[in-house]
FIZA-495965 format. One line per 3 residues: number of its first residue (from 1); their letters; for each residue x, y, z of C-alpha. Coordinates in nm, 3 decimals. Example, Ala and Ser with C-alpha at 12.3 -4.5 7.8 and 13.67 -1.06 7.14 Angstrom:
BEGIN
1> AS> 1.230:-0.450:0.780 | 1.367:-0.106:0.714
***
This chain:
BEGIN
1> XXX> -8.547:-6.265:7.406 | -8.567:-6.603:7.195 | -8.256:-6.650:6.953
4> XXX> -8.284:-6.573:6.654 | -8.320:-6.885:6.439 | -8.014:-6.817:6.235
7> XXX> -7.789:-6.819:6.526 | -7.465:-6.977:6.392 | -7.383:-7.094:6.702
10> XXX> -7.717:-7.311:6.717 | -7.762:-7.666:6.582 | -8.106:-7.768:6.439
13> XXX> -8.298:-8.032:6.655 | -8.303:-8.307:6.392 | -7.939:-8.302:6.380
16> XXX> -7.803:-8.265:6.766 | -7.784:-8.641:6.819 | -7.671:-8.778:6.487
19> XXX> -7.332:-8.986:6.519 | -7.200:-8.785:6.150 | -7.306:-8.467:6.247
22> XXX> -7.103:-8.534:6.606 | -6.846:-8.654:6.389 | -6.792:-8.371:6.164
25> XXX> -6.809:-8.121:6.418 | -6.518:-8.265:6.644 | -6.356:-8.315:6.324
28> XXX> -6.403:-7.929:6.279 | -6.302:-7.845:6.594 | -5.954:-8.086:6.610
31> XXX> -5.853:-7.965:6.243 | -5.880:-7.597:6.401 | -5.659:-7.682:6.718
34> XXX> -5.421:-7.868:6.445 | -5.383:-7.564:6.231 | -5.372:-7.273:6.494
37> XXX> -5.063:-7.545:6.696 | -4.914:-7.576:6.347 | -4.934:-7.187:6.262
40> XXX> -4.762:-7.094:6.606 | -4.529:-7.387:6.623 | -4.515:-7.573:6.324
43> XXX> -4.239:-7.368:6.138 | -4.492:-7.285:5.857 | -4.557:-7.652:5.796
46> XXX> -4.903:-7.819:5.824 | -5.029:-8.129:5.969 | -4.981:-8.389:5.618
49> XXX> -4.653:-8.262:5.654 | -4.602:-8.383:6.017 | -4.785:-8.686:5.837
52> XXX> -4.514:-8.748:5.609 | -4.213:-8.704:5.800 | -4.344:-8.957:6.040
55> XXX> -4.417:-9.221:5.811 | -4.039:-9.148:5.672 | -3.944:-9.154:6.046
58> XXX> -4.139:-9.535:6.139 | -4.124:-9.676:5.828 | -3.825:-9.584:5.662
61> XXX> -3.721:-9.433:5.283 | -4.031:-9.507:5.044 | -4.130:-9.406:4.704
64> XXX> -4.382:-9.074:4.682 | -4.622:-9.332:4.507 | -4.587:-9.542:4.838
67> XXX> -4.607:-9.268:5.097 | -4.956:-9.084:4.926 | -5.107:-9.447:4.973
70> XXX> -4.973:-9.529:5.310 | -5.094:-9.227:5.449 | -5.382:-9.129:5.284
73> XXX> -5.232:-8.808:5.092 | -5.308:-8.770:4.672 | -5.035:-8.825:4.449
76> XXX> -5.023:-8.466:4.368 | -5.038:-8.313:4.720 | -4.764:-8.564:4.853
79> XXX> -4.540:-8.385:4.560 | -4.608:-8.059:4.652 | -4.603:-8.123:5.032
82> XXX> -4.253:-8.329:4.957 | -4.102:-7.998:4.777 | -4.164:-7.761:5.036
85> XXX> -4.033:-8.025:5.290 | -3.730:-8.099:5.042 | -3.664:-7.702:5.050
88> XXX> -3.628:-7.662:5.405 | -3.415:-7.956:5.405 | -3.653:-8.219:5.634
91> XXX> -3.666:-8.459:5.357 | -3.419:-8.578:5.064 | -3.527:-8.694:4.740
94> XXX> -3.294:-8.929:4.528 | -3.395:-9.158:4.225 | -3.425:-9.522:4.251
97> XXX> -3.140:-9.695:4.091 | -3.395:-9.971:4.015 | -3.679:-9.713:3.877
100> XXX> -3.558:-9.425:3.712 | -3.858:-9.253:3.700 | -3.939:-9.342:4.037
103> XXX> -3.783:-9.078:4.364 | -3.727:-9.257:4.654 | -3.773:-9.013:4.967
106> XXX> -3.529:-9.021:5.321 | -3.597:-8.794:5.640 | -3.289:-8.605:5.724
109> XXX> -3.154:-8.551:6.078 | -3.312:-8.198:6.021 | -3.643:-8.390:5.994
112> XXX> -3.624:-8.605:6.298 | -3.541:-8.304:6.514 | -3.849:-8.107:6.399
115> XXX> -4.002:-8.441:6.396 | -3.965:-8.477:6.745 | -4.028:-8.105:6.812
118> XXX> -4.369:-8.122:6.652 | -4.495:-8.456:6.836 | -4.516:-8.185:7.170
121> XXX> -4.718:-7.977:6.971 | -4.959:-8.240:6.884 | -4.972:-8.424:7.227
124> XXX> -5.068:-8.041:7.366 | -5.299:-8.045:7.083 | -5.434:-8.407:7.174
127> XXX> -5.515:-8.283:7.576 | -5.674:-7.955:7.426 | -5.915:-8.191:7.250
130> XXX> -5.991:-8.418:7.507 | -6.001:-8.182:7.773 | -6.372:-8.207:7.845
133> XXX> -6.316:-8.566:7.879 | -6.185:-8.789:8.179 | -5.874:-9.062:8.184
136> XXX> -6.142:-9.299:8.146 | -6.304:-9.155:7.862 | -6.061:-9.073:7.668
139> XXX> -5.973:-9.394:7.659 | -6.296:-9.499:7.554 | -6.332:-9.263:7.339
142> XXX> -6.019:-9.345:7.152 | -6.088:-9.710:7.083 | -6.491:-9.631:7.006
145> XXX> -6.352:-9.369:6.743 | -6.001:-9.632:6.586 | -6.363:-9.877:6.543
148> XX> -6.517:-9.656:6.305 | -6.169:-9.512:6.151
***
């Protein structure tokens, strides 16, 4: 029996072998693996926030303003992400002495530990992804995909 043309599972013709369609679809699939890791493992916490604490972690205290830009968050989600991270007491928040109105943000030891914690979850998340895919691919894979990033 044929299947039925509005098969969700199916991909129309005209779009199997387009490079954005490929594109969206592994994105799809990785931002599922990233939630379901973060869900079990992740303490409640998401993958910006893993975002932000390791930008704190390499790069040292910063401004909110500073962080959204450097890693691609808006303004208004790096607040809200930086209160519920300032609540569990992974980040601290203090104001600039040279700013006022300006909060400059510090990971906490409590932040490097889950820090740390969370980079197994997303290297087990990084070989579920790649699975299908050899040493050699991945590799290649990797530096075809930092090209178009």
């Amino acid at each position: 029996m044929p299947t039925p043309p509005h098969d969700p599972g199916r991909t129309p013709t005209r779009l199997q072998g387009r490079a954005t369609w490929l594109v969206s679809r592994a994105y799809a699939r990785s931002s599922g693996l990233l939630a379901a890791a973060f869900e079990t493992h992740g303490a409640g916490l998401r993958s910006y926030h893993y975002r932000l604490l390791a930008a704190l972690e390499e790069w040292g205290p910063a401004s909110q303003a500073d962080l959204g830009r450097s890693t691609g968050i808006d303004r208004s989600d790096v607040t809200a992400a930086l209160t519920e991270l300032e609540s569990r007491e992974l980040v601290e928040r203090s104001v600039d002495p040279d700013h006022k109105r300006r909060n400059i943000v510090t990971i906490t030891a409590a932040g490097l530990a889950l820090l740390v914690d969370l980079d197994k979850v997303i290297a087990g998340v990084q070989d579920e992804f790649l699975a299908p895919l050899t040493a050699a691919q991945r590799r290649q894979f990797l530096d075809l995909a930092a090209r178009l990033a």
